[in-house]
C-alpha positions as CSV (number, residue, x, y, z in Angstrom):
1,X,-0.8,13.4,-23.7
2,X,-3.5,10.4,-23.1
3,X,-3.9,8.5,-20.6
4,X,-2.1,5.6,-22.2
5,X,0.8,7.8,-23.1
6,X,1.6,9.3,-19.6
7,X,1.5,5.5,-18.1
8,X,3.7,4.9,-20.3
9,X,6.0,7.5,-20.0
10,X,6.1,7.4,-15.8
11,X,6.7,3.8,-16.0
12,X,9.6,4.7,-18.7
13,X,10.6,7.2,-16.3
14,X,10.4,4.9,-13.0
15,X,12.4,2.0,-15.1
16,X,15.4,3.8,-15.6
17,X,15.6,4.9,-11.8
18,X,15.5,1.2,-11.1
19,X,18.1,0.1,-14.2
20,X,21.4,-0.2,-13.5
21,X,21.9,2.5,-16.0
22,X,20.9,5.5,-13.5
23,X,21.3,5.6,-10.0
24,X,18.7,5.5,-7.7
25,X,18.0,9.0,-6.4
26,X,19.7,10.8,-8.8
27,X,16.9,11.3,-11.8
28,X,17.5,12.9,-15.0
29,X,16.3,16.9,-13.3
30,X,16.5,17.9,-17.5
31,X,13.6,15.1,-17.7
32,X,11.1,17.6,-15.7
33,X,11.7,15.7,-12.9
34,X,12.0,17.8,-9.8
35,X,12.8,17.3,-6.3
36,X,10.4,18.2,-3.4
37,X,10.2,18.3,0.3
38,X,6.1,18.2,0.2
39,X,3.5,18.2,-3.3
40,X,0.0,18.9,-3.0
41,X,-2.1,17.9,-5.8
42,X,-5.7,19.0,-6.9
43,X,-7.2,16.9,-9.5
44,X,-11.2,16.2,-9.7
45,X,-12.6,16.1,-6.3
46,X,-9.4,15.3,-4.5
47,X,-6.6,17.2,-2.7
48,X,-3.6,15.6,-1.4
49,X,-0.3,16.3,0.3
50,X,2.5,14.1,-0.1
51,X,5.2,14.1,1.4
52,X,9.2,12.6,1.4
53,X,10.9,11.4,4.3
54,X,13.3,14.2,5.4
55,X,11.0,14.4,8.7
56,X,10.2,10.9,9.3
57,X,9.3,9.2,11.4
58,X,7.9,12.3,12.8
59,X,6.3,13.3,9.8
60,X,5.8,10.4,7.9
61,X,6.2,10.0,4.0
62,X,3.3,9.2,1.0
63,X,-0.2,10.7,1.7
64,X,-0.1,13.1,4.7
65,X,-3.3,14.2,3.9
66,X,-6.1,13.7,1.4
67,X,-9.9,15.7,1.4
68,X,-12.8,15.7,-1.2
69,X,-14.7,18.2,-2.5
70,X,-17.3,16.5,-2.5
71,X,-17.6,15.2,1.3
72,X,-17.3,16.9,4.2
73,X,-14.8,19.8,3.2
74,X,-12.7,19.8,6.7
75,X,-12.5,15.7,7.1
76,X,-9.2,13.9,6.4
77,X,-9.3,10.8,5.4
78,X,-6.2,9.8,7.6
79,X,-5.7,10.4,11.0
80,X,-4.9,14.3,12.2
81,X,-4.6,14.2,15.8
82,X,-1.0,15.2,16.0
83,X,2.2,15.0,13.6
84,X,3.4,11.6,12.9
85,X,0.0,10.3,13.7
86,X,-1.2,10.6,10.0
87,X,-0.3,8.0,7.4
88,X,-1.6,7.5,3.9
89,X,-0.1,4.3,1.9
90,X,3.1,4.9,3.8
91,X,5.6,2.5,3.5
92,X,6.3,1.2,6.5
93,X,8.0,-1.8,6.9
94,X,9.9,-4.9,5.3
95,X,9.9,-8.2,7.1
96,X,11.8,-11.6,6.4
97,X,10.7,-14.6,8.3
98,X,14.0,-14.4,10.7
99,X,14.8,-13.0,13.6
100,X,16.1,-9.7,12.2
101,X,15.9,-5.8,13.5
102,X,15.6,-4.8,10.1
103,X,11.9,-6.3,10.1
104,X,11.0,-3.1,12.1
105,X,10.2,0.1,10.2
106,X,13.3,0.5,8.2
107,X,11.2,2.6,5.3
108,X,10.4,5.1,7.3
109,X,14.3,5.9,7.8
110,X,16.9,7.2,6.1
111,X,16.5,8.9,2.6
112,X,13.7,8.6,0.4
113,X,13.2,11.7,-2.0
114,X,9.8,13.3,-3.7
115,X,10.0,13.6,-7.3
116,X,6.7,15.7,-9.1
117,X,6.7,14.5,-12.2
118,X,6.2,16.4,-15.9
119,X,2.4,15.2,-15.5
120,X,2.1,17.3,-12.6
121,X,-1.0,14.8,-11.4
122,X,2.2,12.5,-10.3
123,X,4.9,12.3,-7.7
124,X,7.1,9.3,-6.9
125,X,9.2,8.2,-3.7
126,X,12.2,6.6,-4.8
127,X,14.5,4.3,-2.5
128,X,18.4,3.6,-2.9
129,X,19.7,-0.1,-2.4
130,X,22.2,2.1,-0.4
131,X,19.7,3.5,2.3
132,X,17.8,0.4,2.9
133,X,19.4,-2.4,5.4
134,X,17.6,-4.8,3.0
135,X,19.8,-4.0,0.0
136,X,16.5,-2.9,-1.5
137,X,15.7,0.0,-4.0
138,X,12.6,0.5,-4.8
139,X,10.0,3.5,-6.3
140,X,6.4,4.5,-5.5
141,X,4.3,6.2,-7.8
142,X,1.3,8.1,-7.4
143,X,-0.7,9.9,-9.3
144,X,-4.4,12.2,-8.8
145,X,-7.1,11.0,-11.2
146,X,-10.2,12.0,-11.5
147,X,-12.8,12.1,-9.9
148,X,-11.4,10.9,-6.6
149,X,-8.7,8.2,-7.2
150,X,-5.3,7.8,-6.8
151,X,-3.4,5.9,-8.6
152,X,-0.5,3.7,-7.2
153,X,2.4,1.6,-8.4
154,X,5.3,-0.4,-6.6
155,X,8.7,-1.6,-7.8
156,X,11.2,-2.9,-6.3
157,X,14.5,-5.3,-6.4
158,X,16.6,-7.0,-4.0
159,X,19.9,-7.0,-4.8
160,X,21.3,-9.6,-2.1
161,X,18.2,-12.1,-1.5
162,X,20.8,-13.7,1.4
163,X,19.6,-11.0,3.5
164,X,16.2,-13.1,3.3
165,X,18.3,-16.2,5.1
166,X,16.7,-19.6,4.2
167,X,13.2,-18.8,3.9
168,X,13.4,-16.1,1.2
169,X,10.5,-14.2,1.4
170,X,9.5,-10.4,1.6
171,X,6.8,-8.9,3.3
172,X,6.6,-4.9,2.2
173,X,4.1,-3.6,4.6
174,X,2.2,-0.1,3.8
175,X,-0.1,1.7,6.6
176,X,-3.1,3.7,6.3
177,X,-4.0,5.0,9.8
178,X,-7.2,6.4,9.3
179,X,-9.2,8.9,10.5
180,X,-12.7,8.2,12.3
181,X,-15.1,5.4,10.7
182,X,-18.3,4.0,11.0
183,X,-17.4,0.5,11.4
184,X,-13.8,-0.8,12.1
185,X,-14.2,-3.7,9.7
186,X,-12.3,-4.5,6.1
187,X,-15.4,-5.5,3.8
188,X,-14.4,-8.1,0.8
189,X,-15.9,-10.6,-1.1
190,X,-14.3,-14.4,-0.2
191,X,-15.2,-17.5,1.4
192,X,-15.6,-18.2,5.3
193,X,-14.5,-21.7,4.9
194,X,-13.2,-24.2,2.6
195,X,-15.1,-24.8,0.0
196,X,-17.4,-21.8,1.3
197,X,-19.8,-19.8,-1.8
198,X,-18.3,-16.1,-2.6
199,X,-19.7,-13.4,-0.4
200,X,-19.5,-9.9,1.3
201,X,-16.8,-10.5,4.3
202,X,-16.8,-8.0,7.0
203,X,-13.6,-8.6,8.8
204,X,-12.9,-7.1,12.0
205,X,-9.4,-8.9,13.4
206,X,-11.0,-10.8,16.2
207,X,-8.8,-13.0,18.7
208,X,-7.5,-15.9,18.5
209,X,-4.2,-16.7,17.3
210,X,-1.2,-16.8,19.3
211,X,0.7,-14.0,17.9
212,X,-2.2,-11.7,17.9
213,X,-1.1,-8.5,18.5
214,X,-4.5,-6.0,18.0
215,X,-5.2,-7.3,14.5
216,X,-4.4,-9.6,12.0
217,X,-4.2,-10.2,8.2
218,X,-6.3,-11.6,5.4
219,X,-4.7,-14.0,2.6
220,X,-6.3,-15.0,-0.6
221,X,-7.6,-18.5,-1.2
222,X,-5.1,-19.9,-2.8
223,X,-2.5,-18.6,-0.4
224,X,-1.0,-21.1,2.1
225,X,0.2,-19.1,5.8
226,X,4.0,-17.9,6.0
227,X,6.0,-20.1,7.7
228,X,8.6,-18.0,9.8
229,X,11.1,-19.1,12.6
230,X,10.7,-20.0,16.2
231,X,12.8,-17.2,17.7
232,X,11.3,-14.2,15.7
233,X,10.0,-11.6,17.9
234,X,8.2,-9.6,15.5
235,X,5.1,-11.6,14.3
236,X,1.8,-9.6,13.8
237,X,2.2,-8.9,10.4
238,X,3.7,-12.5,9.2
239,X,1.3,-14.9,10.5
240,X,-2.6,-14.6,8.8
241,X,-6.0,-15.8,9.6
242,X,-6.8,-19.6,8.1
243,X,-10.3,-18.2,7.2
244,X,-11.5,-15.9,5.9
245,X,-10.1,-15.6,2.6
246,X,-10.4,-13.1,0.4
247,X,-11.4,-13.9,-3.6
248,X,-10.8,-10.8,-5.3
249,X,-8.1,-8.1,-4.5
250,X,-10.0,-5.3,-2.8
251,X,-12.0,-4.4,0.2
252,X,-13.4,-0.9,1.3
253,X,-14.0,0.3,4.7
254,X,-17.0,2.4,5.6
255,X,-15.2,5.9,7.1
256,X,-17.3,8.4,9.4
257,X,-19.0,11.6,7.8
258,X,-20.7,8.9,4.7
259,X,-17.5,8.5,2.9
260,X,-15.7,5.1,2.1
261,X,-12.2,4.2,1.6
262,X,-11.9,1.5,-1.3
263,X,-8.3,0.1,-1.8
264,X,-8.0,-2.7,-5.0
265,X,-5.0,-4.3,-6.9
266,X,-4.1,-5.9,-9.9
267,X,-2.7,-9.4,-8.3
268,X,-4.3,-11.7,-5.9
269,X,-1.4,-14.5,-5.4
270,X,0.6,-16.2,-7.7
271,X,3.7,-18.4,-7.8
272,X,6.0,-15.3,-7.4
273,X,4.0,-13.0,-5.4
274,X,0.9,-11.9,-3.5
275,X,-1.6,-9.1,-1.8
276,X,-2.7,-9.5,1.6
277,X,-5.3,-7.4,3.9
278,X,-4.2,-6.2,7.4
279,X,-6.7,-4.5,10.2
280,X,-4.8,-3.3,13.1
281,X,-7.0,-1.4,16.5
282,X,-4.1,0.1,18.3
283,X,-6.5,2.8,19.0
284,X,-10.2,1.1,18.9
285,X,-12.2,1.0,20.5
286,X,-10.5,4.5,22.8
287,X,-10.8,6.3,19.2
288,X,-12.7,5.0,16.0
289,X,-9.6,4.9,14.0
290,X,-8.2,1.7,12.7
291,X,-5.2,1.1,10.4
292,X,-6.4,-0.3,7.0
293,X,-3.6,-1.5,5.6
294,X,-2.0,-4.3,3.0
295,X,1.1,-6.3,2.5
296,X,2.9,-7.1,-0.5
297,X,4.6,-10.5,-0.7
298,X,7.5,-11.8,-2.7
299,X,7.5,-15.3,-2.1
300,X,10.9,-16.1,-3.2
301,X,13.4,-13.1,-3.2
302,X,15.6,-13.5,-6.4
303,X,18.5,-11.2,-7.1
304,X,17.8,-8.0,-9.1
305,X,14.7,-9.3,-10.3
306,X,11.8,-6.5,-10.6
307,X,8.8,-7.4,-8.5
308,X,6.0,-4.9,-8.1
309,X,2.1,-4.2,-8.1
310,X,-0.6,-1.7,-9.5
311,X,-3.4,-0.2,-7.0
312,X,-6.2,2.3,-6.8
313,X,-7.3,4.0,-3.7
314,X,-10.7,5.5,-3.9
315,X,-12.2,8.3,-1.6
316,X,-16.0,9.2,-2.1
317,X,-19.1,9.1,-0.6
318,X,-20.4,5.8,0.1
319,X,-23.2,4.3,-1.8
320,X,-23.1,0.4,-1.6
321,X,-21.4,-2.9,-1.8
322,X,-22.5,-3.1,-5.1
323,X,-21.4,0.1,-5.8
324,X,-17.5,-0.5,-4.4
325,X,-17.3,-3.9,-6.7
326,X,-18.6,-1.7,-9.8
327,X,-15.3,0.8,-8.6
328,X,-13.1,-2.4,-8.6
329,X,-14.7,-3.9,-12.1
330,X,-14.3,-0.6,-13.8
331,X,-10.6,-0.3,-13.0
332,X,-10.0,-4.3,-13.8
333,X,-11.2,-3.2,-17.6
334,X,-9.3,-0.5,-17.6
335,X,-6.0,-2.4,-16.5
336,X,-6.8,-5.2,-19.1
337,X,-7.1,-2.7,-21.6
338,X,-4.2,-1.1,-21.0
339,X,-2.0,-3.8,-21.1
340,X,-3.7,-5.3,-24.3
């Protein structure tokens, strides 16, 4: 099977979770489809382990781990101080711009089964509407490719946008809490002002805004700030710098040991929806270890409509700037052929 053909057949495969012809959870096991606790996958110069969320939010589901061959053999790329500490594109949170208990870590509770997949490069997370306060389901892919990328893809639908109340859009957060790393900052390319030329940002979450809360996030330039209300008392994830702004949709982070963590996607913002870059410090500058993280945004929630996005996370050694934009460019071609 190619690599067009096993795209095809995971997003065939993903689809019918998400149709109202099968129910969420409960795949086709004749398919090849087979439920796990915990996968590890070898592929090129990566291993990771991936886990469900049977012992969250102890243990926390997506990548629990994730090493290269080719760096430092005994250095994760996510934090391993103690259980629980280490999270690797974890979901972790949806958030509405109202006051709302729900906008805290919901995710990361209740069921959310591991599949490994017939391309046994592949696992995928999949959510019920039924264990998500948000009448959500929703699936996460990944998959091991060669040499040292793995590939991602989100869907989702919301199948009672009046959980959203008035201002209707959806904020699905996902964590990386990474291990040590040279320099805190998110690198991208974007402008510093309005109007600005195009070039290397490092971003470093500095101080500033009201409802600054040990980082901040990054929205595109075409983006306009989410407007949330008064009373809401969870805010470090809605509100976003004013500048910078980022112009294409990826940044990499310079990790300790010469490695570097690149993360890109295929949408920057749009009517419907849009990526955003988030840098927490909770534990900088006591340990080197920043969250890298990003944010998908549905503008405007409408009922069972399928929203989602495509990413690649790449961990390698660290060449240059130049180098992490020829990572981004590559996959771009790849994507456009793909869909063509």
């Amino acid at each position: 099977m190619n690599g067009s053909a096993k795209n095809a057949y995971i997003l065939t495969s993903v689809l019918i979770l998400l149709s109202g012809t099968s129910a969420i959870g409960a795949p086709d096991v004749s398919a090849g489809w087979q439920k796990r606790t915990s996968v590890t996958i070898t592929n090129g110069d990566l291993s990771a382990l991936f886990r469900d969320n049977s012992a969250s939010p102890k243990i926390l589901s997506g990548i629990q781990s994730l090493f290269s061959t080719k760096g430092p053999g005994n250095f994760d790329a996510y934090d391993p101080s103690a259980e629980g500490a280490s999270a690797g594109m974890n979901f972790e949170h949806i958030i509405s711009g109202h006051r709302n208990s729900s906008n805290k870590f919901t995710p990361r509770h209740g069921r959310y089964d591991l599949f490994q997949l017939p391309e046994k490069n592949s696992v995928v997370l999949v959510r019920d509407r039924k264990d998500s306060p948000w009448d959500v389901s929703s699936s996460l892919t990944y998959r091991v490719t060669a040499p040292h990328y793995i590939d991602v893809e989100f869907r989702c639908k919301a199948h009672n946008p009046s959980l959203f109340a008035k201002r209707r859009w959806a904020i699905f957060f996902f964590a990386n809490y990474m291990n040590d790393v040279k320099d805190v900052a998110l690198n991208f390319l974007g402008i510093e002002r309005a109007g600005g030329q195009e070039k290397w940002i490092a971003a470093d979450a500095p101080k500033g805004h009201p409802d600054w809360n040990c980082g901040g996030t990054y929205r595109h330039v075409e983006a306009a700030p989410l407007e949330y209300d008064e009373d809401v008392d969870f805010r470090l994830n809605s509100w976003s710098y004013d500048y910078p702004r980022f112009t294409r949709p990826f940044y990499y982070g310079r990790a300790a040991q010469g490695m570097v963590f690149i993360l890109m996607f295929n949408k920057t913002y749009s009517e419907d929806d849009q990526i955003r870059f988030s840098l927490f410090k909770f534990k900088v500058p006591r340990h080197p270890r920043p969250a890298w993280d990003f944010q998908y945004v549905v503008n405007k929630v409408e009922k069972d409509r399928e929203y989602g996005f495509k990413g690649r996370l790449v961990w390698k050694q660290f060449a240059s700037a130049v180098d992490c934009l020829g990572e981004y460019e590559k996959w771009q071609r790849k994507e456009a052929s793909t869909e063509n």
